[in-house]
PyMOL Python script that loads the backbone (N, CA, C, O; Angstrom):
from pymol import cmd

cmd.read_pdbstr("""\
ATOM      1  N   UNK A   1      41.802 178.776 252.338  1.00  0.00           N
ATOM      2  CA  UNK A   1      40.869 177.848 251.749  1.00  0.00           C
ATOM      3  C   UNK A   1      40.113 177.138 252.883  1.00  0.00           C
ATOM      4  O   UNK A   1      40.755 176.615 253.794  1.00  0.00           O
ATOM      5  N   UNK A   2      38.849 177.105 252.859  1.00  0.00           N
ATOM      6  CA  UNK A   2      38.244 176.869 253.321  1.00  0.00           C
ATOM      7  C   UNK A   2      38.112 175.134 253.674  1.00  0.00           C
ATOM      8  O   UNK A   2      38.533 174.579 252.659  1.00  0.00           O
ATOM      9  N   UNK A   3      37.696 174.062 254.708  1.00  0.00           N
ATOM     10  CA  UNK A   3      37.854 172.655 255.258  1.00  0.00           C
ATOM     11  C   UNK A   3      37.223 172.124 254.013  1.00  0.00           C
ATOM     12  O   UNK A   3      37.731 171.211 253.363  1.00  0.00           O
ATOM     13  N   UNK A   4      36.278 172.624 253.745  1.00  0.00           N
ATOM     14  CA  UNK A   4      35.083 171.976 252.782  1.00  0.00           C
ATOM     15  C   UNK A   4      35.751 171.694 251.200  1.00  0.00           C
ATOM     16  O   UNK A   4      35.707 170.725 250.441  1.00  0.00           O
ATOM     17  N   UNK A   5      36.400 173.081 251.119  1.00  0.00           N
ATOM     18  CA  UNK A   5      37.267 172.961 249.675  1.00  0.00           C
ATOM     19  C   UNK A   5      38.271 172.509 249.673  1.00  0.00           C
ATOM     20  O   UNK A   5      38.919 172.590 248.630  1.00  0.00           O
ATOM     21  N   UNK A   6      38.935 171.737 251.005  1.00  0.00           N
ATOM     22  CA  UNK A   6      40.490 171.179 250.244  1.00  0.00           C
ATOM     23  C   UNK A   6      39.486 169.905 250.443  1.00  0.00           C
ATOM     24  O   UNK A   6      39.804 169.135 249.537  1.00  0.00           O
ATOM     25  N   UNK A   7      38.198 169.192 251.358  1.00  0.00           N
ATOM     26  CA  UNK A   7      37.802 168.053 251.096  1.00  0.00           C
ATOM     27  C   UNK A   7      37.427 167.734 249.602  1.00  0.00           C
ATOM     28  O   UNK A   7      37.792 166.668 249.108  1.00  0.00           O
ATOM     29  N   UNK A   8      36.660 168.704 248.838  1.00  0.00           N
ATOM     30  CA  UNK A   8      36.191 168.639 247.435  1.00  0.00           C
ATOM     31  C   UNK A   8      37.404 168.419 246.755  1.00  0.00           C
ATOM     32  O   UNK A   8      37.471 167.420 246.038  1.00  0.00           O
ATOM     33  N   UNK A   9      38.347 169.147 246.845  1.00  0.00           N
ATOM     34  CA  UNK A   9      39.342 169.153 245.786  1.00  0.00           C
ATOM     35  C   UNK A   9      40.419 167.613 246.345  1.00  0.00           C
ATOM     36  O   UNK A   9      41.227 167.236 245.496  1.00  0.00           O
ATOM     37  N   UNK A  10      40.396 167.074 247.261  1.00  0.00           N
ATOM     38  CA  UNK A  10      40.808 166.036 247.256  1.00  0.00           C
ATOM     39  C   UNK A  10      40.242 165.213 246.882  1.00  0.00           C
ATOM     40  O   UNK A  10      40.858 164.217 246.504  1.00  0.00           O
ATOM     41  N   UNK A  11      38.774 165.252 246.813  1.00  0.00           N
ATOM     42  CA  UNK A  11      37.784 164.097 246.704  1.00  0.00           C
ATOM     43  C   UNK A  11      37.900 163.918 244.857  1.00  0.00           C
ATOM     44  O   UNK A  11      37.812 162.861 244.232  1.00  0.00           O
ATOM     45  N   UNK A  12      38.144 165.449 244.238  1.00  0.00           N
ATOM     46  CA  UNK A  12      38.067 165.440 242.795  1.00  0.00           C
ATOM     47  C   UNK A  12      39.306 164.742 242.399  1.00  0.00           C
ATOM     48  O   UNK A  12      39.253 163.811 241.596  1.00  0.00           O
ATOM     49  N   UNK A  13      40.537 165.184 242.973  1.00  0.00           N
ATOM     50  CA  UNK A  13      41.849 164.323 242.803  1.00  0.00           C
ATOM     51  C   UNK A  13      42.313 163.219 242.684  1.00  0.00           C
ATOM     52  O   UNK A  13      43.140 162.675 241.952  1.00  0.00           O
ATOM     53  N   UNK A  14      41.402 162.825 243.850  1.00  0.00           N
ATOM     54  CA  UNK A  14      41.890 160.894 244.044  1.00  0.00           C
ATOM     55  C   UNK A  14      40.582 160.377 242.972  1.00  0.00           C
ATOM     56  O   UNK A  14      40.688 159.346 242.308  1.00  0.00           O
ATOM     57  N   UNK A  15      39.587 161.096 242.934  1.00  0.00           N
ATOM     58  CA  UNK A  15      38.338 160.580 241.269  1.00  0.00           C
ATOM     59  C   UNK A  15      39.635 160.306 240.162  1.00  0.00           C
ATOM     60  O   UNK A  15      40.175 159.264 239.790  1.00  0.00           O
ATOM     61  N   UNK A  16      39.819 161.447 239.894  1.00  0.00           N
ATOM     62  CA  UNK A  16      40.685 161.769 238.777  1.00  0.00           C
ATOM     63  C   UNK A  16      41.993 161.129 238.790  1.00  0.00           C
ATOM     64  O   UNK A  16      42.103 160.461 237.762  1.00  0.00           O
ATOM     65  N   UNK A  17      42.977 161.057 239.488  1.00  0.00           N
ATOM     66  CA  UNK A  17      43.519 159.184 239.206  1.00  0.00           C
ATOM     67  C   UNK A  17      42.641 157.987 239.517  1.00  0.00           C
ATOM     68  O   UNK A  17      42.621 157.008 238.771  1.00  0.00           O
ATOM     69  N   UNK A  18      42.168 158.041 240.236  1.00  0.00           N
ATOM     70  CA  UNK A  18      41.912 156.768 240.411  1.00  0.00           C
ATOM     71  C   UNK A  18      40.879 156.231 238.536  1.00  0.00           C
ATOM     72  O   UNK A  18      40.976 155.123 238.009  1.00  0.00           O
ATOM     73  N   UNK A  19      40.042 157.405 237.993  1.00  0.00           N
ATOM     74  CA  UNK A  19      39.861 157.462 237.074  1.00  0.00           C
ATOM     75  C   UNK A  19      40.835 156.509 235.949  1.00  0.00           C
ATOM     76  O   UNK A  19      40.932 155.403 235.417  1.00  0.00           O
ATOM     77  N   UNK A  20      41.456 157.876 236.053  1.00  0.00           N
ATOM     78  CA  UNK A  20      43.025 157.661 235.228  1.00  0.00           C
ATOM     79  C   UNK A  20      43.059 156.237 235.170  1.00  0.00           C
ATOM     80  O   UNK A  20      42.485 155.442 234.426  1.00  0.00           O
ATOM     81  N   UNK A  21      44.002 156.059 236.290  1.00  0.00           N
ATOM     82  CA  UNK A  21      44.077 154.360 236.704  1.00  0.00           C
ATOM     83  C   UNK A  21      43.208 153.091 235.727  1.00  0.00           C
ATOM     84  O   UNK A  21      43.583 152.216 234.946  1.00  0.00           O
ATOM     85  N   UNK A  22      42.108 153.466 236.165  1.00  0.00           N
ATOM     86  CA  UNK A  22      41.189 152.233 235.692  1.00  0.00           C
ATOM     87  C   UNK A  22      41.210 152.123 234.334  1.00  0.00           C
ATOM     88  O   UNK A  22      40.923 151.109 233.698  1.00  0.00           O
ATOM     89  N   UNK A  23      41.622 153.388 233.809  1.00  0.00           N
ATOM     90  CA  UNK A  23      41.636 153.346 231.872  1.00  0.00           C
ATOM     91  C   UNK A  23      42.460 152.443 232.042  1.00  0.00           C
ATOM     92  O   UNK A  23      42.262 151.229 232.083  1.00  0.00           O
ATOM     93  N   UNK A  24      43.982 153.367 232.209  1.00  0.00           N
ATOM     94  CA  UNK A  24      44.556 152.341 231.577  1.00  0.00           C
ATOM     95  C   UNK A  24      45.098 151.330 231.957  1.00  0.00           C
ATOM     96  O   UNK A  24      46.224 151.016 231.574  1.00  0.00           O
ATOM     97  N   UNK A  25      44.275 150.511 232.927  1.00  0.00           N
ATOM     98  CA  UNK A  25      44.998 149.141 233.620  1.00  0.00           C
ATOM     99  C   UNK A  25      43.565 148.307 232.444  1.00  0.00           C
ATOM    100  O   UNK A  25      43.667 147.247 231.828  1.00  0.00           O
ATOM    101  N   UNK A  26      42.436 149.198 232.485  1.00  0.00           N
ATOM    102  CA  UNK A  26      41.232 148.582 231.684  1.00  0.00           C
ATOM    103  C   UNK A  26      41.626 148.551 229.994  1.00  0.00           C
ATOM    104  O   UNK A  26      41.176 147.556 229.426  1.00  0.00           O
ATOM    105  N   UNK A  27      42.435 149.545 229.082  1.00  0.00           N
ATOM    106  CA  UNK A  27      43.365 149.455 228.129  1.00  0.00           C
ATOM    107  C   UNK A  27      44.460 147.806 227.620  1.00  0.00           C
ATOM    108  O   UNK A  27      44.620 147.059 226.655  1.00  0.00           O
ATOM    109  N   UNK A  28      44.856 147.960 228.759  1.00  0.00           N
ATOM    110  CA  UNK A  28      46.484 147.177 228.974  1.00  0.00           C
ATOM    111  C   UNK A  28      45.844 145.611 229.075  1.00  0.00           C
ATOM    112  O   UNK A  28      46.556 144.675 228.711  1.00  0.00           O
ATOM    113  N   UNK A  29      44.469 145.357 229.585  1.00  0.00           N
ATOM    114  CA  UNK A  29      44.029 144.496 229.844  1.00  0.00           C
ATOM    115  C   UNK A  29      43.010 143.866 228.072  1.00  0.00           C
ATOM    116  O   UNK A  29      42.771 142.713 227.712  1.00  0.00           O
ATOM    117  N   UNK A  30      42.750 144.860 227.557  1.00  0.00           N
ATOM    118  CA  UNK A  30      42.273 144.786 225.965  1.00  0.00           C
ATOM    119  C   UNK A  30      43.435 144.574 225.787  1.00  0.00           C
ATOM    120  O   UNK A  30      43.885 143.540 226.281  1.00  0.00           O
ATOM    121  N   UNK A  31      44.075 145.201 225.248  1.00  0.00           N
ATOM    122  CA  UNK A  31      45.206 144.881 224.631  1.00  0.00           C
ATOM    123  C   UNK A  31      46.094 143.592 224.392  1.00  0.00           C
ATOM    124  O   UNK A  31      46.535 143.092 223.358  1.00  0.00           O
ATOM    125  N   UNK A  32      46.192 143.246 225.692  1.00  0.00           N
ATOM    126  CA  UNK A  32      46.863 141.304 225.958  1.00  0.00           C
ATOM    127  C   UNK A  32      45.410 140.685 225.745  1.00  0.00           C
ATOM    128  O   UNK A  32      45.490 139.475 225.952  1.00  0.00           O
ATOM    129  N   UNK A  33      43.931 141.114 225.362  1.00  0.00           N
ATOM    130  CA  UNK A  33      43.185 139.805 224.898  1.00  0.00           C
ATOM    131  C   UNK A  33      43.476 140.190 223.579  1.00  0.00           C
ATOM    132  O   UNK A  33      43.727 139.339 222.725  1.00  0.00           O
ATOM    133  N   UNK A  34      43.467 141.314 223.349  1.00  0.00           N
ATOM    134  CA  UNK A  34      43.785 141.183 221.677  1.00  0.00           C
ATOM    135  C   UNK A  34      45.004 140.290 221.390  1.00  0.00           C
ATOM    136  O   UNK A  34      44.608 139.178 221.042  1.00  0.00           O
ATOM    137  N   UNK A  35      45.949 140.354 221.405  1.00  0.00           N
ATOM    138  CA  UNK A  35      47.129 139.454 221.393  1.00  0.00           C
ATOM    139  C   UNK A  35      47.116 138.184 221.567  1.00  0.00           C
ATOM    140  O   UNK A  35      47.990 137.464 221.084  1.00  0.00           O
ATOM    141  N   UNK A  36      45.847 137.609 222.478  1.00  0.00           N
ATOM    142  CA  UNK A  36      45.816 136.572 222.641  1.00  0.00           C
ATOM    143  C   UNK A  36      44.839 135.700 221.453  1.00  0.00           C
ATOM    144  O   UNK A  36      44.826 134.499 221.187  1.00  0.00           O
ATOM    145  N   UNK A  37      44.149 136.700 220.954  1.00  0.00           N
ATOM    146  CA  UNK A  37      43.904 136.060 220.023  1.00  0.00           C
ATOM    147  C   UNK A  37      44.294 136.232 218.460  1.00  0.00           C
ATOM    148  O   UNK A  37      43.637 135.569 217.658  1.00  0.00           O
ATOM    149  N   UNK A  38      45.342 137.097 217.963  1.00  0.00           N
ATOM    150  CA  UNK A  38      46.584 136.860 217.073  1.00  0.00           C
ATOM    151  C   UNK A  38      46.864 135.622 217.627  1.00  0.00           C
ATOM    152  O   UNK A  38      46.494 134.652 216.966  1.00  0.00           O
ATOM    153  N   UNK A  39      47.484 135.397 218.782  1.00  0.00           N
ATOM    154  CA  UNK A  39      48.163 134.148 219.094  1.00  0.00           C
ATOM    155  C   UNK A  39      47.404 132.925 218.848  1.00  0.00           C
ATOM    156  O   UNK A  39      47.892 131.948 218.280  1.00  0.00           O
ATOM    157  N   UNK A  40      46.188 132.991 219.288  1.00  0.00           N
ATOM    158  CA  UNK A  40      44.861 131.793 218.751  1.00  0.00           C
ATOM    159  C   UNK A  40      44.603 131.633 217.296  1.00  0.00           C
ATOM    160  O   UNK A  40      44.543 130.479 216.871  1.00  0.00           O
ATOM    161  N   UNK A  41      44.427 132.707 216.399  1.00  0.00           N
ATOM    162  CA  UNK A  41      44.920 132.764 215.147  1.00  0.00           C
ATOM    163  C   UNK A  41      46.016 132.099 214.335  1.00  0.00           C
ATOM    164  O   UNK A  41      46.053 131.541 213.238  1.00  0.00           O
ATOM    165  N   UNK A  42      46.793 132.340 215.180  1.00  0.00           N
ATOM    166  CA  UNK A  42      48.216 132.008 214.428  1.00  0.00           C
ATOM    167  C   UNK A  42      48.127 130.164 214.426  1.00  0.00           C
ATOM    168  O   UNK A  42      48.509 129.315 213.620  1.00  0.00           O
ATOM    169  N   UNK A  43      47.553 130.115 215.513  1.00  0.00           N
ATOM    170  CA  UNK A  43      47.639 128.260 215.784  1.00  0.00           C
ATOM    171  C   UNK A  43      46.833 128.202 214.977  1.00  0.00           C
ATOM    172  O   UNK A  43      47.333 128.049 213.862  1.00  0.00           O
ATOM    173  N   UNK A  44      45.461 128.263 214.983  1.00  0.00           N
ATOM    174  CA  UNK A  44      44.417 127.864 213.883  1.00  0.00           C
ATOM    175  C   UNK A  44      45.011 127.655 212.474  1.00  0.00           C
ATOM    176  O   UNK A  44      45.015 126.623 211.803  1.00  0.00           O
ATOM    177  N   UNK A  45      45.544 128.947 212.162  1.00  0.00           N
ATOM    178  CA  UNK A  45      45.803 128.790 210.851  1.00  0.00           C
ATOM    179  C   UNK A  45      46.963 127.341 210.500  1.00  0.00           C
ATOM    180  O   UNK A  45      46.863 126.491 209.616  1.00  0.00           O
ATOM    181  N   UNK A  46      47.959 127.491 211.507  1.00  0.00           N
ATOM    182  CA  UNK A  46      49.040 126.731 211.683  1.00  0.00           C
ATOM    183  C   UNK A  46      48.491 125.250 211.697  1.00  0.00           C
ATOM    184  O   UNK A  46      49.021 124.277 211.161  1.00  0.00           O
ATOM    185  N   UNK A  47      47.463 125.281 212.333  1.00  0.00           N
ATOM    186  CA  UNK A  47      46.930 123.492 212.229  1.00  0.00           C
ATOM    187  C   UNK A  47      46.263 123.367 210.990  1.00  0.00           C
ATOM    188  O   UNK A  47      46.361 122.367 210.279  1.00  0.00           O
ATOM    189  N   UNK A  48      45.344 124.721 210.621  1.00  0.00           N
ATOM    190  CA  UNK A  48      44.830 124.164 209.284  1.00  0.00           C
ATOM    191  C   UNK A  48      45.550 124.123 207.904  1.00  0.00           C
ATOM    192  O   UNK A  48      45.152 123.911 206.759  1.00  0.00           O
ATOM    193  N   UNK A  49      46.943 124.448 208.535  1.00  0.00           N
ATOM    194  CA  UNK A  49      48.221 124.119 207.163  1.00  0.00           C
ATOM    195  C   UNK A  49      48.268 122.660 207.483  1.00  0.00           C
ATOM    196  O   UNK A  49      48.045 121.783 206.649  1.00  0.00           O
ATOM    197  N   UNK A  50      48.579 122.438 208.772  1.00  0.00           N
ATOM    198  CA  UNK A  50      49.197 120.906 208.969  1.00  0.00           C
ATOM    199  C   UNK A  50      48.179 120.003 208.242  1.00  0.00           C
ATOM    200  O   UNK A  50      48.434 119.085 207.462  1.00  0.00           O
ATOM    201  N   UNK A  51      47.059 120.415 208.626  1.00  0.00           N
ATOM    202  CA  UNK A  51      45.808 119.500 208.223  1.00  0.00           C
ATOM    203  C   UNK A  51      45.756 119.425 207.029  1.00  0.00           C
ATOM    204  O   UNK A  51      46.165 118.328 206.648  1.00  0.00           O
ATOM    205  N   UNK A  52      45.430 120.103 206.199  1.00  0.00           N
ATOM    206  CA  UNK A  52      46.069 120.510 204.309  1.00  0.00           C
ATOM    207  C   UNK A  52      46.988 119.684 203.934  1.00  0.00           C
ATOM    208  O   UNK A  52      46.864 118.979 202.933  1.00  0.00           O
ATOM    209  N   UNK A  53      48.215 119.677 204.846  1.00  0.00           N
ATOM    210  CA  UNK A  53      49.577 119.115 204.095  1.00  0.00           C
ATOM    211  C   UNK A  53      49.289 117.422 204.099  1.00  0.00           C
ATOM    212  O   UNK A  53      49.753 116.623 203.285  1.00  0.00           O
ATOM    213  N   UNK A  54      48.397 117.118 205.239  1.00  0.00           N
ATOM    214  CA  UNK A  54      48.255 115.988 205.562  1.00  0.00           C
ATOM    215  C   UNK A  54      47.492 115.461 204.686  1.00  0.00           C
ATOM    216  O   UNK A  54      47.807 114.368 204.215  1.00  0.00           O
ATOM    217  N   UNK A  55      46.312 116.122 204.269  1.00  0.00           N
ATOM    218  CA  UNK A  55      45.771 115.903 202.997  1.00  0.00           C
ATOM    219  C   UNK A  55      45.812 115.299 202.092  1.00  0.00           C
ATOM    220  O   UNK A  55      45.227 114.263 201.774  1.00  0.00           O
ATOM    221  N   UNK A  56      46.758 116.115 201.435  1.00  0.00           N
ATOM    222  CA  UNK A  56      47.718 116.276 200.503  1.00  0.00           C
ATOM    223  C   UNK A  56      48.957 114.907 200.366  1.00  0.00           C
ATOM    224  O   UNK A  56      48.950 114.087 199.448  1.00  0.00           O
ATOM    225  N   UNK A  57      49.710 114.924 201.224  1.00  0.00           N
ATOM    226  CA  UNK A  57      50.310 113.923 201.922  1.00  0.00           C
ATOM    227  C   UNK A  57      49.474 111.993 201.384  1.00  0.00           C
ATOM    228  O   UNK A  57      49.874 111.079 200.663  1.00  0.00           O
ATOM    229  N   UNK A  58      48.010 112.254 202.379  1.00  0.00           N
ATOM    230  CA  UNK A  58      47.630 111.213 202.180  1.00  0.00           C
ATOM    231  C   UNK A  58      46.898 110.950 200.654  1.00  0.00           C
ATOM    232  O   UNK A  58      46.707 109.791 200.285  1.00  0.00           O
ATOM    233  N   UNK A  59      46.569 111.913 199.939  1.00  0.00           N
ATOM    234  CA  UNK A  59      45.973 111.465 198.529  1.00  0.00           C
ATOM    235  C   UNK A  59      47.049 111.298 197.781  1.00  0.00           C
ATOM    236  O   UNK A  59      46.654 110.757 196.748  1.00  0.00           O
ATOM    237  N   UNK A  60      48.513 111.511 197.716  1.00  0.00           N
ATOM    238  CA  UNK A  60      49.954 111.199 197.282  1.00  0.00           C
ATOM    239  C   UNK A  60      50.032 109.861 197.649  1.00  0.00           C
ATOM    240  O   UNK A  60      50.409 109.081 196.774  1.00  0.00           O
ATOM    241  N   UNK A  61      49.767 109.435 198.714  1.00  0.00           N
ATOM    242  CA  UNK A  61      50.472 108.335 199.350  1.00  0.00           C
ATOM    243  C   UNK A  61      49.369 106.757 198.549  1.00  0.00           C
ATOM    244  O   UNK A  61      49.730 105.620 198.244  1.00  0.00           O
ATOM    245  N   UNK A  62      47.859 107.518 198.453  1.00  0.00           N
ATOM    246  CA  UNK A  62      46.951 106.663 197.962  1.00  0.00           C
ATOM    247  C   UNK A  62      47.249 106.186 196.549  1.00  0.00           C
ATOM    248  O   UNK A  62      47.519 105.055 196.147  1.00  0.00           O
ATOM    249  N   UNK A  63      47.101 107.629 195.733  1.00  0.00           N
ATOM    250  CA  UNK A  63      47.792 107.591 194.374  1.00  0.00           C
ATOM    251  C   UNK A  63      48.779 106.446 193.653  1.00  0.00           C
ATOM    252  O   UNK A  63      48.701 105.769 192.628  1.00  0.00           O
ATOM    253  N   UNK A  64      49.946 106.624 194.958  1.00  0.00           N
ATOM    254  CA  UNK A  64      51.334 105.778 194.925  1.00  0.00           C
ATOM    255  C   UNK A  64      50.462 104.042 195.079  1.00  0.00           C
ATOM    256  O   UNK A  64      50.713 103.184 194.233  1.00  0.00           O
ATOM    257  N   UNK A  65      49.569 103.778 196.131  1.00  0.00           N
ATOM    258  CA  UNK A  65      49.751 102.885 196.762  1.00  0.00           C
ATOM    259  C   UNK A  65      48.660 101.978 195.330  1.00  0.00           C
ATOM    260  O   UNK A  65      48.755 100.762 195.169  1.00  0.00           O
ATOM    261  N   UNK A  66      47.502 103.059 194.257  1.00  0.00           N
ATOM    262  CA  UNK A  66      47.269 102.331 193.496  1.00  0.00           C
ATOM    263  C   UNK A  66      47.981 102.331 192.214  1.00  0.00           C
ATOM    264  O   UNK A  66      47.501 101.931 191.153  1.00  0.00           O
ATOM    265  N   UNK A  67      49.145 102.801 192.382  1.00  0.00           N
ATOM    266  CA  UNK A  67      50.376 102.823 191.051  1.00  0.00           C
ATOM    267  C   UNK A  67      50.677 101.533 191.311  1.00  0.00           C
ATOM    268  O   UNK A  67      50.156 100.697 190.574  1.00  0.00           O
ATOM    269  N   UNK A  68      51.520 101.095 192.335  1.00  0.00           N
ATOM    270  CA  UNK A  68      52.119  99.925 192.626  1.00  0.00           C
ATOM    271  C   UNK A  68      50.797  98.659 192.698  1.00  0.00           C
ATOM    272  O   UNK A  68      50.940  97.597 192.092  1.00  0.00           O
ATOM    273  N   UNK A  69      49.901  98.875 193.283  1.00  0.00           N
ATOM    274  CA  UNK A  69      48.992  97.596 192.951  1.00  0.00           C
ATOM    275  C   UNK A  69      48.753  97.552 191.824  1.00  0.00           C
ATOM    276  O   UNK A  69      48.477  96.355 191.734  1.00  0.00           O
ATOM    277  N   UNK A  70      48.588  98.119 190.415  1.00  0.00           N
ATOM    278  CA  UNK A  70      48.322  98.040 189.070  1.00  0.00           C
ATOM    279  C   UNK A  70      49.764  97.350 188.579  1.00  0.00           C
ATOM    280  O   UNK A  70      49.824  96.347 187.867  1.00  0.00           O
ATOM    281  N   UNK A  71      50.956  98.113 189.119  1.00  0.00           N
ATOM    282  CA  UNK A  71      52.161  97.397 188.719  1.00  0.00           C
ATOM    283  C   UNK A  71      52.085  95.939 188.735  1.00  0.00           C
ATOM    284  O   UNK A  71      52.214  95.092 187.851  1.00  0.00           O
ATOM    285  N   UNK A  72      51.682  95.846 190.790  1.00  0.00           N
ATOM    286  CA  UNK A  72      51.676  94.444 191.027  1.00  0.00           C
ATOM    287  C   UNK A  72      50.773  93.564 190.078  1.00  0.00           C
ATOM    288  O   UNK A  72      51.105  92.382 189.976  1.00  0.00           O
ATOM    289  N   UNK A  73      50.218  93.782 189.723  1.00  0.00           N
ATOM    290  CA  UNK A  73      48.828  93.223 188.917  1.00  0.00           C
ATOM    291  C   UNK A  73      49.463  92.511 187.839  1.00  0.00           C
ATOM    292  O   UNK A  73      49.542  91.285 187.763  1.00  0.00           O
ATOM    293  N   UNK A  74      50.023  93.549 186.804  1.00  0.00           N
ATOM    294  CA  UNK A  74      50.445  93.376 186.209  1.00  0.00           C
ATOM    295  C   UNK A  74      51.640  92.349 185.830  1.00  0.00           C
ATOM    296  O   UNK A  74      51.744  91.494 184.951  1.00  0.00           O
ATOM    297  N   UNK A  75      52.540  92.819 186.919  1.00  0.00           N
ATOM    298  CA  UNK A  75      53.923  91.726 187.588  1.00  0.00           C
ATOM    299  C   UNK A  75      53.346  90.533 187.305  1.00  0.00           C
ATOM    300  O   UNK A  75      53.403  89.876 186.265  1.00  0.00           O
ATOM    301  N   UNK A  76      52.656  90.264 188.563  1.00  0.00           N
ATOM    302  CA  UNK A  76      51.766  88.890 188.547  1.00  0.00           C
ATOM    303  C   UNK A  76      51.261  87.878 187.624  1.00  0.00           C
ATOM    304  O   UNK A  76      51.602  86.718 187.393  1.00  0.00           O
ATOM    305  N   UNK A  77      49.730  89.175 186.845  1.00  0.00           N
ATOM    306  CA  UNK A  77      49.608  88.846 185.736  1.00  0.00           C
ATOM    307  C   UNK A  77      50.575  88.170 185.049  1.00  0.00           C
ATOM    308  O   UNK A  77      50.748  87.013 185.433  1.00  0.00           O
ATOM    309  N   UNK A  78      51.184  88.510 184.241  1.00  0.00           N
ATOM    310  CA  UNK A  78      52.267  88.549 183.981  1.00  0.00           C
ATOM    311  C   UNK A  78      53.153  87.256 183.735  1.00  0.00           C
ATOM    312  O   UNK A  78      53.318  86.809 182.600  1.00  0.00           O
ATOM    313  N   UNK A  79      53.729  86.667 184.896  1.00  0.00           N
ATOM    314  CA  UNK A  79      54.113  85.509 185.631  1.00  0.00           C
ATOM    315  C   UNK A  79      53.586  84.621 185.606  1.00  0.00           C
ATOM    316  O   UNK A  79      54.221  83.620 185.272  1.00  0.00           O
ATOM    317  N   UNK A  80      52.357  84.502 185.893  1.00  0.00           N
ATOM    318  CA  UNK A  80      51.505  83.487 186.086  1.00  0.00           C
ATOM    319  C   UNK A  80      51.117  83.468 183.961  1.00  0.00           C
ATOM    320  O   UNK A  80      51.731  82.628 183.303  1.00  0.00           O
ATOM    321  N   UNK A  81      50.518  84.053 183.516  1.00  0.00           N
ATOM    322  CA  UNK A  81      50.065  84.074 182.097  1.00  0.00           C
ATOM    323  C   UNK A  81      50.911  83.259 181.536  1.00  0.00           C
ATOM    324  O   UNK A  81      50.648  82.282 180.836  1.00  0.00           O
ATOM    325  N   UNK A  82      52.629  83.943 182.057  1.00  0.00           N
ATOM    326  CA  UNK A  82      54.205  82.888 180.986  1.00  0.00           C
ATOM    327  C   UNK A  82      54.254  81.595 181.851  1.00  0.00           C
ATOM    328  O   UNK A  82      54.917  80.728 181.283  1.00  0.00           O
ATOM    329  N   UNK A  83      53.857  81.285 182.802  1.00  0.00           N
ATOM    330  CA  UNK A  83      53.907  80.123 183.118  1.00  0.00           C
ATOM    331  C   UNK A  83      52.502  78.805 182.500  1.00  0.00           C
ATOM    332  O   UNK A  83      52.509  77.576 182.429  1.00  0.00           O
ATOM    333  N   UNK A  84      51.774  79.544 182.264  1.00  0.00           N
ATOM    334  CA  UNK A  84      50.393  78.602 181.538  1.00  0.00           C
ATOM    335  C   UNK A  84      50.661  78.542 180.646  1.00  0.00           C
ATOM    336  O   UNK A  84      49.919  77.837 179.962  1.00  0.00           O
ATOM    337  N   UNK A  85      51.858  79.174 179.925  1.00  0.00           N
ATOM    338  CA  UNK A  85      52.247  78.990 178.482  1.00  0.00           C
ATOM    339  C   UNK A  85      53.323  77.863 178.082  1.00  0.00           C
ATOM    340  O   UNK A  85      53.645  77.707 176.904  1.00  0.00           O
TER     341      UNK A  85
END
""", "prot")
cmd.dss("prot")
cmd.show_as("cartoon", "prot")
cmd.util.cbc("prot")
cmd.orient("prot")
């Protein structure tokens, strides 16, 4: 074999991994951003439960807070009315 052809055929060789190579380090490198954003996903969704529950949470808590002032009202009312009597 001729100087010229083991230079070509080395030159095609080290192309051809080094090729190789770049896939799949360029692959492996998609791959963990994909994942990273499942993982960004997962929080999003995860806060926009928290945020929901909190919601939720606070129109319960409002609900309650004008149950008991109507109670109180009433209480009061109430008290004060049997005492003018």
């Amino acid at each position: 074999m001729s100087a010229a052809s083991k230079v070509t055929l080395m030159g095609s060789i080290l192309f051809t991994v080094a090729s190789v190579t770049a896939v799949h380090w360029q692959q492996n490198k998609e791959r963990e951003r994909m994942h990273q954003g499942v993982i960004r996903d997962e929080a999003r969704l995860a806060a926009k439960q928290r945020q929901e529950e909190n919601a939720r949470e606070f129109e319960a808590q409002q609900q309650l807070e004008r149950e008991l002032r109507k109670q109180q009202e009433l209480v009061s009312g109430g008290a004060s009315g049997g005492a003018k009597a």
